[in-house]
C-alpha positions as CSV (number, residue, x, y, z in Angstrom):
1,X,0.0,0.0,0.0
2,X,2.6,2.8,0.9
3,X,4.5,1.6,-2.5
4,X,1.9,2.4,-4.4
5,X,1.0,5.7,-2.6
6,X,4.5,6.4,-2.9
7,X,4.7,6.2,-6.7
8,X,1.7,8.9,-7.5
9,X,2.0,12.3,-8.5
10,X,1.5,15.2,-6.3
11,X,-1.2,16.0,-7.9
12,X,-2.7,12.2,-7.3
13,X,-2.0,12.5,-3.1
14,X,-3.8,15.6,-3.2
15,X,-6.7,14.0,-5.1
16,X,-6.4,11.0,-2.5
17,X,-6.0,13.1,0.7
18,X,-9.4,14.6,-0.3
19,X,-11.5,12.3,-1.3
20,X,-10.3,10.7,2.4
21,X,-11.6,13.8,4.0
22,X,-14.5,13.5,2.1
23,X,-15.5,10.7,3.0
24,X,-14.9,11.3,6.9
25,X,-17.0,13.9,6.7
26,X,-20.1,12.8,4.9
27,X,-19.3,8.8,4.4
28,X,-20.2,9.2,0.9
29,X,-19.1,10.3,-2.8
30,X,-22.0,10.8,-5.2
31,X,-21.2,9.0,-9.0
32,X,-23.3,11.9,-10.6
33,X,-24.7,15.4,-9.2
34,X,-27.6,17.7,-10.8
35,X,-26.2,20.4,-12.4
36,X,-28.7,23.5,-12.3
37,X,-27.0,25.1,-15.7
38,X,-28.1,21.9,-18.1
39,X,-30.2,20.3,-16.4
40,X,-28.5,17.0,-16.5
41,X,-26.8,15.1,-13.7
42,X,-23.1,14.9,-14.6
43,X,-20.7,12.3,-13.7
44,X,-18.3,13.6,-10.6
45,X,-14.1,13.8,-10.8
46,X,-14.2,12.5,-6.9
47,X,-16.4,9.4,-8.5
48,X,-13.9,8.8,-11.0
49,X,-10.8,9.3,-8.6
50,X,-12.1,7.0,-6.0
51,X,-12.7,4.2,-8.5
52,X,-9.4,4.9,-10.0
53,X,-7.5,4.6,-5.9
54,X,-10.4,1.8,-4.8
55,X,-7.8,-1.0,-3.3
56,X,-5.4,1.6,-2.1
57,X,-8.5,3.2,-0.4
58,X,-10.0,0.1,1.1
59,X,-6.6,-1.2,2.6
60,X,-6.6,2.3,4.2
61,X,-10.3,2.2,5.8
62,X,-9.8,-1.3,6.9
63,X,-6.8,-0.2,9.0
64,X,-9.0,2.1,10.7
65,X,-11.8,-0.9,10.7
66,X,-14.0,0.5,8.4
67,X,-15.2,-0.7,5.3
68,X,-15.3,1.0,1.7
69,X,-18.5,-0.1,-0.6
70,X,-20.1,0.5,-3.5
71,X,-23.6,0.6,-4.7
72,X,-23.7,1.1,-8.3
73,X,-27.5,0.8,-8.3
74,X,-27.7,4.0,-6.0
75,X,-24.3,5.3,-8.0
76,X,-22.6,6.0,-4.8
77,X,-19.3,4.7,-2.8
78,X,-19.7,4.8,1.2
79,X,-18.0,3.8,4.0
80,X,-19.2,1.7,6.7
81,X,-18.5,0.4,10.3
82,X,-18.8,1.1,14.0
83,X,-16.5,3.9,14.5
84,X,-17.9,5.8,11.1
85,X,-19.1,8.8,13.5
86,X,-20.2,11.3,10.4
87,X,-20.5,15.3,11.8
88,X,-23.6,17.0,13.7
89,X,-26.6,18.7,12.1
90,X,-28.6,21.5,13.7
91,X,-31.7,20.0,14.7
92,X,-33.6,21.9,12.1
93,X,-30.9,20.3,9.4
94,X,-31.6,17.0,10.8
95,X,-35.4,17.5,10.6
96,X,-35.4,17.9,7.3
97,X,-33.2,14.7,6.5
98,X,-35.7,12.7,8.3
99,X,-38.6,14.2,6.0
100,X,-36.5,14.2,3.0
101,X,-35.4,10.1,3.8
102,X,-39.7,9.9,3.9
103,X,-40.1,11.5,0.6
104,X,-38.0,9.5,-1.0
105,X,-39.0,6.1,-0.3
106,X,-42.4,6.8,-0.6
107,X,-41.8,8.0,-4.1
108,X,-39.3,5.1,-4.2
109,X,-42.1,2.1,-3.3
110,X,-44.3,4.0,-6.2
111,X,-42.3,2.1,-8.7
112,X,-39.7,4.8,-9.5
113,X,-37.4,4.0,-12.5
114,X,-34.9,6.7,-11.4
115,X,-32.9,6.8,-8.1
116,X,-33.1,10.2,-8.3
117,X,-36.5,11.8,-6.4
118,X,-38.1,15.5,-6.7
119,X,-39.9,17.2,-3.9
120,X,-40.5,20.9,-2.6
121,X,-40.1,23.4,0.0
122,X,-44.0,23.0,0.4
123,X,-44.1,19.6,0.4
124,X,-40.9,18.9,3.1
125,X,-43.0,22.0,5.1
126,X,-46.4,20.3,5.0
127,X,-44.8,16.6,6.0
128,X,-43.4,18.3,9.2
129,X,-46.6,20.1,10.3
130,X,-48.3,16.3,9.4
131,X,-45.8,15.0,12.2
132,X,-45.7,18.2,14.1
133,X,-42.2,18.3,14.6
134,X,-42.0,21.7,15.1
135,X,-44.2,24.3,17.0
136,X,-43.6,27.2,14.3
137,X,-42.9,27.3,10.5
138,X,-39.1,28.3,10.6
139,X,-38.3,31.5,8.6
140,X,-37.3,31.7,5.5
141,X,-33.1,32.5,6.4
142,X,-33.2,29.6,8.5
143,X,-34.7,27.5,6.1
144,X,-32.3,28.9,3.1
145,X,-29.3,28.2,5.6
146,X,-30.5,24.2,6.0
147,X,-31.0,23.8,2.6
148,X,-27.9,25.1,1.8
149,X,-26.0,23.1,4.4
150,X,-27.7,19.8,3.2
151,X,-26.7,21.3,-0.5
152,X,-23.2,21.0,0.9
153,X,-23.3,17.5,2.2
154,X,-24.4,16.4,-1.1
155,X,-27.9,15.3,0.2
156,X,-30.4,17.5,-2.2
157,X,-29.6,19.7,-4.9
158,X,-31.9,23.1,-5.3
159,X,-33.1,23.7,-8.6
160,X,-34.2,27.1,-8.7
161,X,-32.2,30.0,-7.2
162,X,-31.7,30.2,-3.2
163,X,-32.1,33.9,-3.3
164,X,-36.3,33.2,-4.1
165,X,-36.9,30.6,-1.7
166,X,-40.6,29.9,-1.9
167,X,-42.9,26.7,-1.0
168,X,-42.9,26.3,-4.6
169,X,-38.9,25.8,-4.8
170,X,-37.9,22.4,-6.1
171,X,-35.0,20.3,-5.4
172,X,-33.3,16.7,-6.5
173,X,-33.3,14.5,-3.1
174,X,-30.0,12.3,-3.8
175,X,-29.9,8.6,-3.4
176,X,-27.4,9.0,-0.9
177,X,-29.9,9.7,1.6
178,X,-30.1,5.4,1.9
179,X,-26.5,5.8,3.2
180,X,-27.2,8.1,5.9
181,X,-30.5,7.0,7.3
182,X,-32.7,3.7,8.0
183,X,-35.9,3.7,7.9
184,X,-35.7,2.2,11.5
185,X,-33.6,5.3,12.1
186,X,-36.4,7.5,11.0
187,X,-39.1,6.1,13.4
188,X,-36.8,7.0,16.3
189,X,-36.3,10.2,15.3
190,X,-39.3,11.6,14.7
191,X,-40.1,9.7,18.6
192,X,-37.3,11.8,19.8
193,X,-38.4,15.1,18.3
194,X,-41.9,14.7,19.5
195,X,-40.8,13.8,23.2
196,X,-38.7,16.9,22.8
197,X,-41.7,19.4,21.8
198,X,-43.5,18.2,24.3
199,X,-41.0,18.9,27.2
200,X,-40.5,22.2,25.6
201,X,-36.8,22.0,24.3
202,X,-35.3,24.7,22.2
203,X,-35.4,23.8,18.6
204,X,-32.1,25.4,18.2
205,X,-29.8,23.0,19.7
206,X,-27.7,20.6,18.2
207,X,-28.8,16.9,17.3
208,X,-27.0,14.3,16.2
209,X,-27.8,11.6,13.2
210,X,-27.4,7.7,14.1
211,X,-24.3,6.8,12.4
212,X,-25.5,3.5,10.9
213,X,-25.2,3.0,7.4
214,X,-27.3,0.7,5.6
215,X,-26.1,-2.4,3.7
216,X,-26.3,-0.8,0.2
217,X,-24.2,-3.3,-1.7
218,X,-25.5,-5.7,-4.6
């Protein structure tokens, strides 16, 4: 392993040492992305770079016990195993992965032929008043930050321009969201959130997502 590290480019360790952080951060790289400009979803460099480094990168993970897979039916590589810890959301942030994870499977059990899912401001807005997860509608900054946050993690892509955040703004939910939530993991959440609302916690503080990754391989 350190041979072969040893004999790439600069250029190739910088590519390496990045998609590592990457993937310590949000245990994920996405194959293809929505681009707003075309229209189309585009393959990704940090795909490509990964599959071209996959051994090296597995015999690094698996030193720190963790596991590199990849679904190419979801068109994502992910790592997985107990000490994969992932970063915190703000609660709000984490609210609206739960309702986004809902979304998508239920337009996933409707016989979806893409892994790719649309939704809405509206519709993520009306799903947590349907669940009452939280006591007031959250303005529209604190909403823009979330969604640009989860924008950031790769999770959803916007499709119409930030700046004009409206109930009727549309976004791409990316299959990804299987490698950060169960639907187990969703039930408990939403439990937690409404014990929390009714003990009167502030909404502002931090919560943390269950680190357990689902099984996504073939």
């Amino acid at each position: 392993m350190i041979e072969y590290y040893e004999r790439l480019s600069d250029e190739e360790k910088d590519d390496i040492k990045r998609i590592i952080q990457l993937l310590f951060r949000q245990t994920f790289v996405l194959e293809r992305k929505y681009e707003k400009r075309s229209g189309r979803f585009t393959f990704q460099k940090d795909f490509r770079i990964l599959n071209q480094h996959l051994e090296f990168l597995r015999e690094y993970f698996a030193i720190a016990g963790l596991e590199l897979h990849e679904s190419s039916h979801m068109g994502i590589f992910y790592i997985q195993g107990e000490t994969v810890l992932g970063e915190k959301l703000p609660k709000l942030a984490t609210i609206y992965l739960l309702i986004l994870k809902l979304i998508y499977d239920e337009q996933m059990e409707a016989a979806s032929t893409s892994s790719y899912v649309y939704t809405s401001l509206g519709e993520i807005n009306e799903k947590i008043g349907d669940f009452h997860l939280l006591k007031n509608l959250s303005s529209a900054t604190e909403m823009r930050k979330t969604i640009s946050l989860l924008k950031r993690y790769q999770i959803i892509e916007p499709m119409d321009v930030l700046e004009d955040l409206n109930e009727e703004s549309r976004m791409v939910v990316y299959p990804c969201i299987n490698a950060v939530l169960l639907g187990d993991d969703v039930q408990k959440l939403i439990e937690t959130f409404t014990e929390e609302d009714e003990r009167g916690e502030d909404e502002g503080e931090q919560a943390g997502i269950q680190s357990t990754i689902e099984d996504l391989s073939e």
